[in-house]
N, C-alpha and C positions, 0 to 999 in steps of 0.2 A: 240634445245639443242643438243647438240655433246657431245659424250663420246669419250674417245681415248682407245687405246687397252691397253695404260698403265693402265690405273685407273681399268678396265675389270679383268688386271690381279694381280696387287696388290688386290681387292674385292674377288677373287679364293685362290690369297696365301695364302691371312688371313684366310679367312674364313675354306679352307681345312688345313692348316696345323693347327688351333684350333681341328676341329674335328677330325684329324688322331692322331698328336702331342701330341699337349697339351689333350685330353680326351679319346684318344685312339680308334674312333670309325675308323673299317673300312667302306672304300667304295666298295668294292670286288675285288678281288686279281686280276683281266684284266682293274681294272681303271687309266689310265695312270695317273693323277694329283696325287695320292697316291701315287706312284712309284716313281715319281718326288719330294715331299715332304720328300716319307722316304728315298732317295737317298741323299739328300741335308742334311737331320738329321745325316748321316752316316758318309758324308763326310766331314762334318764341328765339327761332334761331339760332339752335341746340346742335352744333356737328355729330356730326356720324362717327358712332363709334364707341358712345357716351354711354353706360350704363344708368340705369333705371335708379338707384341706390345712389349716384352720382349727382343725380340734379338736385338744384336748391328743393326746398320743402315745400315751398309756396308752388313749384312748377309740381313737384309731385301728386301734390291733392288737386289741384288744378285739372291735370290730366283723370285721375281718379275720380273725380264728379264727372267728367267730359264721357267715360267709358262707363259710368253708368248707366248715364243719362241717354246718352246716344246708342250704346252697344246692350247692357245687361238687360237692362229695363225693354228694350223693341223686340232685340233679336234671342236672347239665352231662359228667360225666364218670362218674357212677353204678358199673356191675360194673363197668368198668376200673378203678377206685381201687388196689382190691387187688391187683390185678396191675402195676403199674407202680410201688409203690415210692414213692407220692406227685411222681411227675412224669413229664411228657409229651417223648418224645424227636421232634425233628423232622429228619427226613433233609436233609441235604444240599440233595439239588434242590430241597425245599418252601421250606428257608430261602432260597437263593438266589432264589427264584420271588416269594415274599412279600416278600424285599428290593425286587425290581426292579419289581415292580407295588404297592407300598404305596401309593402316593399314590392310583391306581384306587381298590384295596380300599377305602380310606379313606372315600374320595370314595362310592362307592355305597354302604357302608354307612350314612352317614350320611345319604343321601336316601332308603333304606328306613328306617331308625329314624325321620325326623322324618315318613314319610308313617303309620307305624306308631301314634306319637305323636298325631299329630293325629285320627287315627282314637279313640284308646282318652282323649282330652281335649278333645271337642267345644264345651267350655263356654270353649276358648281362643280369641283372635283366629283368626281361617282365616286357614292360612299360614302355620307355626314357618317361620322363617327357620335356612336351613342353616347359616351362617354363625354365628350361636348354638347349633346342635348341635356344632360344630366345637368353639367353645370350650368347651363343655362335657365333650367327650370329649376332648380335649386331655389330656396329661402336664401336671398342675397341679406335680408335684415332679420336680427333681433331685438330690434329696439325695442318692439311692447315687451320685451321681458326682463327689460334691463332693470328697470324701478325694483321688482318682485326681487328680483337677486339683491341688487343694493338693502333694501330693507328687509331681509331675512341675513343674509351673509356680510354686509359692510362693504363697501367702495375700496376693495385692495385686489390687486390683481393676483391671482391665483397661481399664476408659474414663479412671478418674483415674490410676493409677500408686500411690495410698494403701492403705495399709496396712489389711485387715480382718482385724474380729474373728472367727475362726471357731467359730459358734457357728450354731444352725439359725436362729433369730429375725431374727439380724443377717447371715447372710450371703447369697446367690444364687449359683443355677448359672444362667446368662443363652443362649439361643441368640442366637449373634454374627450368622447369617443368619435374622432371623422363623422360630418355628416354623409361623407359619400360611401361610408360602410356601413351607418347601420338607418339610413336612411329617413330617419323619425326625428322630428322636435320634442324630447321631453324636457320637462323642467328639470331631470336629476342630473340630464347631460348636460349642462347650460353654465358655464363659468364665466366670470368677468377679465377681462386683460385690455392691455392698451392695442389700439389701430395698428401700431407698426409689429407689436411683437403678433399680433392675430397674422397679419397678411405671412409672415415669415412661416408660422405655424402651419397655414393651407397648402402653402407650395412643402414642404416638410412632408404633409401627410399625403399629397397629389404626387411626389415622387415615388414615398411609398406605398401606395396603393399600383403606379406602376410596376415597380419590381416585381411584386407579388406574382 
């Protein structure tokens, strides 16, 4: 399996400019990808509060060269750059290894970043609730897999049987099983439905996931 250092750096834009941006957490005042995020926030002139998934297209690849260039490429992958061609190849057994333990990975990663967090944002409640680093680090888009559905399955939405418009604003790629239950992007979980019946859908399965 190969990763490219684009996909690396769109996964950091998202994901940091959620946590600085849109929910305000620092990373500490010497962390170059924060500097970067609220530099771009500044000069594009993007309020606080804004989700990553939220900004126009043009702002998003924008930022996504910006955190390669400046973040992926100095600081995360550095002298390998040059050597690899602009992407990272992963063997076999790592892929299979990282498939079958991702929900672990996931899972501890995300109780070291919010204990990380809390340290480097003292001015916050005590306590980030993991369950909101989840959503935060979550897959906010489907859209590389929308095409793949459309031309396997047809442009109809999957809970009504209606017809959508395939367009990014009006359509969704929906997990048919919660992502926040079983953790994993597969293609088998992956249905099409419209924006507004998706958002109804999340809050639906984020209730029940609390009751549980």
């Amino acid at each position: 399996m190969e990763v490219s250092f684009d996909q690396l750096a769109e996964s950091f834009a998202k994901l940091y400019w959620n946590l600085v941006i849109r929910n305000g957490y620092s990373q500490g005042h010497r962390a170059q990808i924060e500097k970067e995020v609220k530099k771009f926030q500044v000069e594009w002139q993007i309020p606080s509060g804004v989700s990553f998934d939220s900004l126009k297209d043009r702002h998003q690849l924008k930022l996504i060269k910006r955190i390669e260039s400046k973040v992926i490429r100095k600081y995360v992958v550095r002298a390998l750059f040059a050597n690899t061609e602009g992407q990272l190849t992963i063997t076999p057994g790592a892929y299979e290894f990282l498939l079958k333990y991702q929900t672990n990975i996931f899972k501890l990663n995300n109780y070291e970043l919010a204990k990380f967090l809390q340290k480097k944002n003292p001015h916050l409640p005590q306590g980030i609730l993991l369950e909101e680093i989840e959503d935060i680090t979550q897959r906010e888009s489907l859209q590389q897999f929308q095409q793949m559905i459309v031309t396997s399955s047809g442009s109809t939405c999957f809970y009504t049987d209606r017809p959508l418009q395939v367009a990014k604003r009006s359509i969704s790629v929906d997990h048919f099983v919660p992502w926040s239950f079983v953790h994993s992007d597969e293609l088998w979980n992956f249905v099409l439905t419209s924006s507004s019946l998706n958002s109804i859908q999340a809050k639906v399965a984020n209730y029940l996931q609390s009751a549980i």
